[in-house]
LUMMARPA-491309 format. One line per 5 residues: their letters; for each residue x, y, z of N, C-alpha, C, O. Coordinates in steps of 0.001 Angstrom, whole numbers, padded with zeros to 6 digits. Example, Ala and Ser with C-alpha at 12.3 -4.5 7.8 and 13.67 -1.06 7.14 Angstrom:
% residues 2
as) 013190:-005690:007800:012300:-004500:007800:013200:-003300:007800:014236:-003319:008465  012850:-002250:007080:013670:-001060:007140:012900:000030:007870:013409:001138:008039
END
This chain:
% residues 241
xxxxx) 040899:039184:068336:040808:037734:068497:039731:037219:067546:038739:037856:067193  040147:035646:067080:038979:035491:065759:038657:034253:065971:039577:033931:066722  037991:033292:065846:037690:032143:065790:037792:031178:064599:036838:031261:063825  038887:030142:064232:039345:029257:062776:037945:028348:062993:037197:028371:063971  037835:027565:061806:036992:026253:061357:036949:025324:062353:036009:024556:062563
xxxxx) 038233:025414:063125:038556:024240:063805:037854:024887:065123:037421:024003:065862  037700:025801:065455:036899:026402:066771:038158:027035:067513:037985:027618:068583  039637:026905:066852:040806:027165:067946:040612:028847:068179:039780:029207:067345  040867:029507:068640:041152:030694:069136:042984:031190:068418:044146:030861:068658  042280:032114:067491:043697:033076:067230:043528:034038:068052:042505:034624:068408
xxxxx) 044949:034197:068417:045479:035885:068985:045510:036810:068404:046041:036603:067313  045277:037577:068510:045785:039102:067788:047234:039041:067727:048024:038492:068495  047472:039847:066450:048575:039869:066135:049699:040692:067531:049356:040590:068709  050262:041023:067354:051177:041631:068061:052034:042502:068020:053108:042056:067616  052045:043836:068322:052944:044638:068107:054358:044718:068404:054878:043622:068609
xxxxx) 054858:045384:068454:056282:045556:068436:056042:046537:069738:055091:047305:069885  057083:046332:070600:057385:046918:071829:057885:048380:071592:058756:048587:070747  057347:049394:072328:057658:050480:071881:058418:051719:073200:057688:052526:073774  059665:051651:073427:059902:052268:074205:060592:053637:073624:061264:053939:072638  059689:054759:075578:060227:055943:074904:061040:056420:075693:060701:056285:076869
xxxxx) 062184:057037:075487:063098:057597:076205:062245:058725:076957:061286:059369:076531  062879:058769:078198:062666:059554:079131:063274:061026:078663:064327:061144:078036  062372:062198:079104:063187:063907:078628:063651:064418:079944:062895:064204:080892  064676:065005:080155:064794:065600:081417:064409:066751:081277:064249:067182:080135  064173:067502:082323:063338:069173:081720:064663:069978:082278:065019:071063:081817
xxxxx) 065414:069200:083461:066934:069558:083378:067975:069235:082845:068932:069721:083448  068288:068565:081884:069511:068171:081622:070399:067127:082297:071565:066939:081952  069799:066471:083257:070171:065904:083921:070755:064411:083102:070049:063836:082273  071988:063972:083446:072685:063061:083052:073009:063359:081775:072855:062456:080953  073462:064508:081366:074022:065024:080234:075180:065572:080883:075383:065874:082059
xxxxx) 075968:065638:079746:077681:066306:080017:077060:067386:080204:075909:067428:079768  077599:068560:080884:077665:069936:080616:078363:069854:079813:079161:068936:079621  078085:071440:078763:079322:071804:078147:080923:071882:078828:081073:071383:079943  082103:072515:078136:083156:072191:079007:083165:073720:079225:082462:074342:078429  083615:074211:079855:084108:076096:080209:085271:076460:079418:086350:075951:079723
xxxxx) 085188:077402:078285:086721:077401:077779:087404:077689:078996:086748:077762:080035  088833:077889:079002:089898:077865:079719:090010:079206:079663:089782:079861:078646  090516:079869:081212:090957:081074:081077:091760:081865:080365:092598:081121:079857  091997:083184:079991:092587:083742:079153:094208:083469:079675:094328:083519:080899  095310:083224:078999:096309:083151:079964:096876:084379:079876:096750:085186:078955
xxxxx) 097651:084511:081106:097820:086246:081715:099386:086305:080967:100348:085563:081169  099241:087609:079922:100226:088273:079495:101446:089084:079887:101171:090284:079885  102507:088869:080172:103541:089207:081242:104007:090519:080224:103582:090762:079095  104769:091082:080820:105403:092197:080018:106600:092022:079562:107510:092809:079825  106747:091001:078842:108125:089959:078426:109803:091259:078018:111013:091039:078086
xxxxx) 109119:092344:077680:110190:093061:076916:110388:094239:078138:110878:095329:077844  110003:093955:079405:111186:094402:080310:111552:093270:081374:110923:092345:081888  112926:093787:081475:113716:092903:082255:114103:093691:084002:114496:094844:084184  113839:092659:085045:114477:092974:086103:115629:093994:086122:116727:093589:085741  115499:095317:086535:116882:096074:087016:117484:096347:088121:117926:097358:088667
xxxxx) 117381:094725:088447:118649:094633:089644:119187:093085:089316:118929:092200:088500  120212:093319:090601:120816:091905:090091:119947:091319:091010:119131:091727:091836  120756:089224:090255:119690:088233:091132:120297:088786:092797:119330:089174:093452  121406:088882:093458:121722:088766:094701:121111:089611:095521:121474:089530:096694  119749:090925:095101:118778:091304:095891:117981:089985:096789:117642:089924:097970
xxxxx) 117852:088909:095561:117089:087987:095805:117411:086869:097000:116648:086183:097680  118687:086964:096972:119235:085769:097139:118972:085315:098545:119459:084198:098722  118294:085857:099738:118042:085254:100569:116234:084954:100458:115407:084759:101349  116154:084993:099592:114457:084912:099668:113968:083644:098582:114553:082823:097877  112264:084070:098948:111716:082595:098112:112494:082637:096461:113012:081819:095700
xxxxx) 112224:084010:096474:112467:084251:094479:114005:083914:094079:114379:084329:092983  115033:083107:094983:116283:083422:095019:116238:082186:093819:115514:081238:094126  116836:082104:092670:117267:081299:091512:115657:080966:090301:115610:080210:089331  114928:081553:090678:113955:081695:089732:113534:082316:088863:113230:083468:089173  113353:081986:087698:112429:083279:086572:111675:084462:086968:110670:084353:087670
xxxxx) 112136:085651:086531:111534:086042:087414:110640:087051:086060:111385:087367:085132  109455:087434:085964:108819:088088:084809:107987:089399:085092:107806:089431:086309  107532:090255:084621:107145:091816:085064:105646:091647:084804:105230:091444:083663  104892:091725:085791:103252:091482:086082:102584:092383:085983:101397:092164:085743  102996:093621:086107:102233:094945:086149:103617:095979:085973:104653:096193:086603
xxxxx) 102856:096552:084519:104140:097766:084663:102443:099076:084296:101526:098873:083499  102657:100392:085317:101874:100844:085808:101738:102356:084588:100898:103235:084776  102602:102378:083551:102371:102937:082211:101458:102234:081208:100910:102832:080282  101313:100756:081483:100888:100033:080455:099508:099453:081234:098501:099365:080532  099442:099175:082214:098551:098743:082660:097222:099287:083938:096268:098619:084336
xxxxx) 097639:100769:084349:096876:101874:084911:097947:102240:086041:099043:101685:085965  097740:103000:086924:098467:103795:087844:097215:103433:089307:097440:103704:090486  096067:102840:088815:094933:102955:089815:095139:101829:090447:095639:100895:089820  094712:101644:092158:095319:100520:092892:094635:099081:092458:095114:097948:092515  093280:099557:091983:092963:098446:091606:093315:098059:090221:092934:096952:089843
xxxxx) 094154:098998:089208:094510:098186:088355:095716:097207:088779:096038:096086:088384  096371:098276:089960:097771:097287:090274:097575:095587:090698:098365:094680:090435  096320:095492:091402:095581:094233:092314:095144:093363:091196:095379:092155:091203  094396:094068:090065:094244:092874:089619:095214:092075:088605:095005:090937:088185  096728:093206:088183:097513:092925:087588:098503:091426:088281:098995:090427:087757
xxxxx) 098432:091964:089703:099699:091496:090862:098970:090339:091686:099670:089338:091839  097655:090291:092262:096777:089145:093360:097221:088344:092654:097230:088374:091423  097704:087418:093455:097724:085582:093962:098781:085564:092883:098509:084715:092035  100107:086347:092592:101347:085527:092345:102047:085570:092873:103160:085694:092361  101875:085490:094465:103069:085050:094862:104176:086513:095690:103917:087693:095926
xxxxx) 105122:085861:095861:106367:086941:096580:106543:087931:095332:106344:087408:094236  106843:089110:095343:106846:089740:094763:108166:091048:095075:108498:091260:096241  108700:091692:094137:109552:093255:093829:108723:094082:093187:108030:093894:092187  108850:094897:093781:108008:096444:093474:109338:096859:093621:110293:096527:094321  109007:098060:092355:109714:098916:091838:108995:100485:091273:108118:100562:090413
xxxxx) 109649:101704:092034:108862:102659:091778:110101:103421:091045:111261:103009:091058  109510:104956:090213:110401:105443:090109:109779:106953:090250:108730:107437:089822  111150:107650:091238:110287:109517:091522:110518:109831:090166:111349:109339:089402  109484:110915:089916:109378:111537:088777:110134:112825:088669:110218:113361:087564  110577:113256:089507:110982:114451:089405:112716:114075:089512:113354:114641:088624
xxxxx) 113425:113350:090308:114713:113119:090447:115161:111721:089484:116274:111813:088966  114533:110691:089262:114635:109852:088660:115095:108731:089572:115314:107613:089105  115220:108950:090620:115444:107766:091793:114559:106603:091508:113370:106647:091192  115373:105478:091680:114486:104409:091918:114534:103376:093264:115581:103094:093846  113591:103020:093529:113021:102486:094833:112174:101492:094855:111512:101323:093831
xxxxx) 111935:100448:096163:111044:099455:095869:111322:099116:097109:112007:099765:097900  110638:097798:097344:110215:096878:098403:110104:094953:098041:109743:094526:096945  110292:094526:098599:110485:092897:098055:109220:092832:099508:109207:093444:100576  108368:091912:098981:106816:091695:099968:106854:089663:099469:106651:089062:098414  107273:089164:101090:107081:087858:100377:105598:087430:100406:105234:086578:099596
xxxxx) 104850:087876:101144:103902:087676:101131:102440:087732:099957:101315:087233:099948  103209:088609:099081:102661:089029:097848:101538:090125:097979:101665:091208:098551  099995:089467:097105:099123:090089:097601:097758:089705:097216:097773:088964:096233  096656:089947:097638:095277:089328:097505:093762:090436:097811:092552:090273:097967  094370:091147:097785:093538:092222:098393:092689:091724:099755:091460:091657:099739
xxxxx) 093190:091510:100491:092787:091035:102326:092315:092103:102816:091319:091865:103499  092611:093265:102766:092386:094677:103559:092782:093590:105304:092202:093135:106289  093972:093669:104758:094644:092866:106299:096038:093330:106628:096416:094185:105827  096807:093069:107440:098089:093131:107277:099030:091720:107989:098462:090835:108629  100136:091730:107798:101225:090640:107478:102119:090857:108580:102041:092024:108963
xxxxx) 102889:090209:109192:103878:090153:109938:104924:089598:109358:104561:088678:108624  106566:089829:109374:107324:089409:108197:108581:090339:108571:108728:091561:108584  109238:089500:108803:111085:089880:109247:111818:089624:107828:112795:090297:107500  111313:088667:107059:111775:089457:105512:111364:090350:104453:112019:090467:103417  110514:090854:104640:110239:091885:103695:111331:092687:103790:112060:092581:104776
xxxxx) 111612:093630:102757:112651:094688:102845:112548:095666:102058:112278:095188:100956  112627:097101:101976:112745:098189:101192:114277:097952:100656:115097:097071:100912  114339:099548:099479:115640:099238:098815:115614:100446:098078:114553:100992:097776  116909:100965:097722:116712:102196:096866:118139:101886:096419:118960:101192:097019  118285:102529:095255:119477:103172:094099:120467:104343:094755:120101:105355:094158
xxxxx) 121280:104640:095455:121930:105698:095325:122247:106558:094386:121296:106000:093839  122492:107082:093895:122998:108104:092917:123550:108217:092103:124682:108542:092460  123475:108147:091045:124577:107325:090174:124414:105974:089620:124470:105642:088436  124179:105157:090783:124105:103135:090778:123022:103041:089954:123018:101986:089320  121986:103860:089709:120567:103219:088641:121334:103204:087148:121206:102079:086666
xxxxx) 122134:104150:086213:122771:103424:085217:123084:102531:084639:122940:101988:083544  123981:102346:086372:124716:101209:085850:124563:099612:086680:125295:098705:087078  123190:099947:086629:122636:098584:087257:122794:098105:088739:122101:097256:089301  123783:098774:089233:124456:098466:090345:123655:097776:091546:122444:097808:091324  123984:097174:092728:123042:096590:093179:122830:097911:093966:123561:098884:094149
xxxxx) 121467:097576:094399:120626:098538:095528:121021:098501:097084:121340:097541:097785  120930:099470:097302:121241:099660:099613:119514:099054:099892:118450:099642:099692  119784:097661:100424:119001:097097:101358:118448:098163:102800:119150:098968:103413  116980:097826:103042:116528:098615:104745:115663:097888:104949:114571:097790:104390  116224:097171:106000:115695:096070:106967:114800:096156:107677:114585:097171:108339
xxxxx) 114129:095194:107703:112781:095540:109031:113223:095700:110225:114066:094943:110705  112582:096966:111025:113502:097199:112223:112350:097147:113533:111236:096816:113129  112402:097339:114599:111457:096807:115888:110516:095841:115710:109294:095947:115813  111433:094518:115329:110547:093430:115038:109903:093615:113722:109874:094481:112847  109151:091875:114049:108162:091875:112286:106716:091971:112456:105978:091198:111843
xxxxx) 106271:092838:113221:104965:093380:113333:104157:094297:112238:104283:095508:112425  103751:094100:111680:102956:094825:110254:103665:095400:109307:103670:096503:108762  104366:094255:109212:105618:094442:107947:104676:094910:106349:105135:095729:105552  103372:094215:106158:103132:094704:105125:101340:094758:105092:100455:094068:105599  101373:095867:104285:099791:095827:104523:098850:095577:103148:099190:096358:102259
xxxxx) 097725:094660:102747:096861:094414:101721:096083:095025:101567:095035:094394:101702  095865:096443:101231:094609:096965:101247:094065:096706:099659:094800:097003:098718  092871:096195:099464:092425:096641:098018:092201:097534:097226:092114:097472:095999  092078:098599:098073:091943:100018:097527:093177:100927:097139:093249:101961:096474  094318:100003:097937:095766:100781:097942:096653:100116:097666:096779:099062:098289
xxxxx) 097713:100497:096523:098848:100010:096366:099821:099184:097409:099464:098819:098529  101033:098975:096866:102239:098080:097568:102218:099215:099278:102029:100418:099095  102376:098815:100485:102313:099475:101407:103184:098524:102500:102657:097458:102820  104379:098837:103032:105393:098548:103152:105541:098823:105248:106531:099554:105267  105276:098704:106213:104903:099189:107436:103787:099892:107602:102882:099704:106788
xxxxx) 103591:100885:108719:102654:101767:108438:103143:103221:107692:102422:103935:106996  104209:103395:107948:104583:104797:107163:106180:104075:106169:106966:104787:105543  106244:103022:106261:107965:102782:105436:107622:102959:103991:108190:103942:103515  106926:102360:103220:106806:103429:101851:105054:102658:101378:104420:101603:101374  104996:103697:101134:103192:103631:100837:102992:104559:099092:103148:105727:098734
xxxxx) 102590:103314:098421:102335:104040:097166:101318:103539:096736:101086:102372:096420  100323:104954:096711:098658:104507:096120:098197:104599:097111:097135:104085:096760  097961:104923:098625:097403:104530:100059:096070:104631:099178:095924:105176:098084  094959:103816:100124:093578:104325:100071:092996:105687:100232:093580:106232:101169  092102:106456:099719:091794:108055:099656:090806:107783:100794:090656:108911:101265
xxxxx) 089971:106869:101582:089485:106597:102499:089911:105419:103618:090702:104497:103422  089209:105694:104770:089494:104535:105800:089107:103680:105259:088069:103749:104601  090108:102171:105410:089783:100970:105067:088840:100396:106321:089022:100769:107479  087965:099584:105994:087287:098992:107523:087679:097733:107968:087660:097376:109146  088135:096878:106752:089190:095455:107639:088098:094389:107613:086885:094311:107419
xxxxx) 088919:093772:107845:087860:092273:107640:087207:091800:108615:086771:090651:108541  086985:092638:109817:086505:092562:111413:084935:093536:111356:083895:093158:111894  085092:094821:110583:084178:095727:110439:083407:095250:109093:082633:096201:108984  083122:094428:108033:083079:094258:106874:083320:094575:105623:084527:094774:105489  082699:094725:104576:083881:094835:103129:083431:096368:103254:082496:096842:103899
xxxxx) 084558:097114:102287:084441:098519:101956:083777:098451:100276:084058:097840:099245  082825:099386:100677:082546:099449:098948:083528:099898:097983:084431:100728:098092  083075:099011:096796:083540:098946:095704:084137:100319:094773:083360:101203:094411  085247:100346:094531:085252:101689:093848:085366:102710:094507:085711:103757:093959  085136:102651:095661:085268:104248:096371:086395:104600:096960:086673:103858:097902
xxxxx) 087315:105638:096718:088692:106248:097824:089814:105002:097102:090372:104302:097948  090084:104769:095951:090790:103708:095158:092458:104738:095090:092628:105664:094298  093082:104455:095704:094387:105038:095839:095079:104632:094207:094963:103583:093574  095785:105848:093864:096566:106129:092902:098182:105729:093019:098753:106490:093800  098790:105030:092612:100284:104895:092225:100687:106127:091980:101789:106125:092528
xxxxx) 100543:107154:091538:101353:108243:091084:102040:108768:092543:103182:109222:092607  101433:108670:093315:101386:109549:094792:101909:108518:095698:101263:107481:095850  103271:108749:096452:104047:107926:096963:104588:108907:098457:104672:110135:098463  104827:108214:099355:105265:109216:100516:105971:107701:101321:105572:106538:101256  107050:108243:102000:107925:107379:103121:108140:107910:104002:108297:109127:104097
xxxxx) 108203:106966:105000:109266:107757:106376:109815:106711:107015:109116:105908:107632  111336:106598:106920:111946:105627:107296:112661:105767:108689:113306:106798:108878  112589:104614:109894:113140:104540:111095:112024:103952:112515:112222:103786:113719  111013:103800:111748:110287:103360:113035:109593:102047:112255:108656:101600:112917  109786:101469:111248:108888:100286:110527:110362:099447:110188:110719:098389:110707
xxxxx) 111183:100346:109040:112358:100118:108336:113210:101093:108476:112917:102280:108624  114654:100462:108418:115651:101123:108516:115801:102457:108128:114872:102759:107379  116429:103213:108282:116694:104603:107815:117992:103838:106567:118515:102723:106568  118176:105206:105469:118828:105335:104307:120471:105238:105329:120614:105717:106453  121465:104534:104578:122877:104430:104740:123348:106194:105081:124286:106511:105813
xxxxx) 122599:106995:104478:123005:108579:105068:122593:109198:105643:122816:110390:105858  121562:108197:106203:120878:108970:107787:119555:109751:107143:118852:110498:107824  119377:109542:106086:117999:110775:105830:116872:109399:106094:117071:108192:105966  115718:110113:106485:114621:109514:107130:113556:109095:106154:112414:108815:106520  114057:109049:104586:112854:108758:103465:113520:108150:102507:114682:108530:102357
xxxxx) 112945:106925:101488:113365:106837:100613:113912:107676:099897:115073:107726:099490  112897:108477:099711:113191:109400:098296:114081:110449:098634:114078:111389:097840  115366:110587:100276:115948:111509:100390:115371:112577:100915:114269:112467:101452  115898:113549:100857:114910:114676:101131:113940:115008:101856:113809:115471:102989  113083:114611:100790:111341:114538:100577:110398:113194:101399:110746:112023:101242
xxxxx) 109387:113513:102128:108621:112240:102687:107941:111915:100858:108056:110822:100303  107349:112998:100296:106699:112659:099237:107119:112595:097824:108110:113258:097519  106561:111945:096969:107292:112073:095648:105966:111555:095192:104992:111023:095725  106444:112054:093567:105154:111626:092490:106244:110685:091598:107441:110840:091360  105172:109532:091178:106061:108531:090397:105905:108301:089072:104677:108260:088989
xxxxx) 106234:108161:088216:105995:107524:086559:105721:106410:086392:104724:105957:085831  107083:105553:087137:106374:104222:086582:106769:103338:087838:107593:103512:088736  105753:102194:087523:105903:101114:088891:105929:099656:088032:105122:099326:087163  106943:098975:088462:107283:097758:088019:106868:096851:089272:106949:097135:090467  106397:095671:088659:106012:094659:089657:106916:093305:089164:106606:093125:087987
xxxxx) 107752:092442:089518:108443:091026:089193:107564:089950:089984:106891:090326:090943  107569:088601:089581:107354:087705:089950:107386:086482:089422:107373:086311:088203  107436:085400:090380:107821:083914:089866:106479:083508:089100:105518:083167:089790  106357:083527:087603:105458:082444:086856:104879:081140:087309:103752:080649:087378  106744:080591:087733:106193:079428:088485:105356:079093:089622:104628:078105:089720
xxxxx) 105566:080186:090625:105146:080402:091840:103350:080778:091555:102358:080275:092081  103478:081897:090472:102107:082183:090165:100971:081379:089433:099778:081579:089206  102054:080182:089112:100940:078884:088487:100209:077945:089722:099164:077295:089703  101182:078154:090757:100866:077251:092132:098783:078038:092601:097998:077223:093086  098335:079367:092378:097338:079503:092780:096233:079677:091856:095189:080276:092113
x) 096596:079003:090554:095170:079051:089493:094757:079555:088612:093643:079245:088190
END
C-alpha cells in the first residue's frame, strides 16, 4: 500500500487467484483401469458328437449345438483337469472309451458340474453304451434308466471324475474320502482321481445292460480307458460367465 500527492490510498496490486488441485493418495475418483476380458475357452472344434441327435431328444440339449469341452488325450486324464475343462457348462454327455475292447460308453448328467463335492437327485440322467458292432457305424446307443427312484442320480466330487449313482459308472473316483460340504473343504490336490480307471455296476442306481450283464463294460466291473469325450451347449455355457 502507498500513499499518491493527493493523500488517496493505493492498493496493492493484486494477484491472480491460484488454485491447486487436490491429490488423492488413493486414486479416488479416477477410472480404474478396465480388466482385459477373459481368455475365451477353446472347444475341440475337429471332433464331432458320435451319436445321433435322438440320444438327446428328451432332454435340455435336445436341438442344440452341441461342441466337445474336454477331450481327456488333449487336455489331461486328471479329475481336475476334467473340472476345470467341463464346470459351469451346463447339461452335459460323457463319453468314455475301454481300452482294451474298444467299447464305448457314457452318461448324459443334466445337471452338469461345478465341483460341489455334493450330490444331485435326477430321474433324467441316463447311462448308455454301444453294443457290438453299433460304434462303427454310428448307430444309436442302448439307453439305462434311472432305476429305484431319482435319489443320487449324480455325484460332484472335485477330486473325481463324471460319477453316475453310487456304483452306476464312476470314472476317476476320488483316491480319498471326500468330506462334503457339511464337514468342510478337502485339501487341494490330494487323492485327485484319474480318468484312466473306470469301474460299474449296474442294477441298483441304473438299469442293467439289454443282456442282463450287471456292468457297462460287460463282463468286467472294471476297465481302463483312453479317451473321454465331454459335449455341451456353448449356448447354455455362455448363460454362467
Amino acid at each position: 500500500m502507498s500513499f499518491t500527492a493527493s493523500c488517496r490510498v493505493t492498493p496493492p496490486p493484486t494477484r491472480p487467484a491460484t488454485f491447486i488441485t487436490p491429490r488423492s493418495l488413493f486414486n479416488w475418483g479416477r477410472s480404474a483401469p478396465a480388466n482385459p476380458p477373459p481368455p475365451e475357452f477353446k472347444y475341440h472344434d475337429d471332433v464331432a458328437p458320435p451319436f445321433p441327435p435322438s440320444l438327446l431328444s428328451t432332454t435340455y440339449l435336445a436341438g442344440r449345438e452341441l461342441r466337445c469341452c474336454y477331450k481327456a488325450t488333449a487336455d489331461g486324464f486328471l479329475a481336475t483337469d476334467f473340472h476345470r475343462r467341463c464346470d459351469f457348462k451346463g447339461p452335459c454327455v460323457v463319453i468314455g472309451r475301454n481300452a482294451t475292447t474298444g467299447l464305448r460308453f457314457g452318461g448324459f448328467s443334466p445337471e452338469g458340474y461345478r465341483s460341489t463335492d455334493d450330490y444331485y437327485d435326477s430321474l433324467n440322467a441316463f447311462l448308455f453304451y454301444w453294443p457290438e458292432g453299433a460304434v462303427e457305424a454310428h448307430g444309436p446307443p442302448v439307453v439305462l434308466r434311472k432305476v429305484g427312484g431319482s435319489g443320487a442320480a449324480l455325484f460332484d466330487y472335485a477330486r473325481g471324475g463324471p460319477q453316475f449313482g453310487a456304483d452306476g459308472l464312476l470314472m476317476g473316483p476320488p483316491l480319498t474320502a471326500v468330506m462334503g460340504v457339511f464337514t468342510g473343504p478337502d485339501a487341494a490336490g490330494v487323492g485327485v482321481g484319474d480318468l484312466r480307471s473306470a469301474r460299474s455296476r449296474l442294477g441298483l442306481s441304473y438299469a442293467r445292460r439289454e443282456d442282463g450283464k450287471g456292468s457297462l463294460f460287460g463282463d468286467e466291473n472294471r476297465a481302463e480307458v483312453d479317451e473321454v469325450l465331454v459335449f455341451c451347449s456353448p449356448e447354455i455355457a455362455a448363460m454362467y460367465g
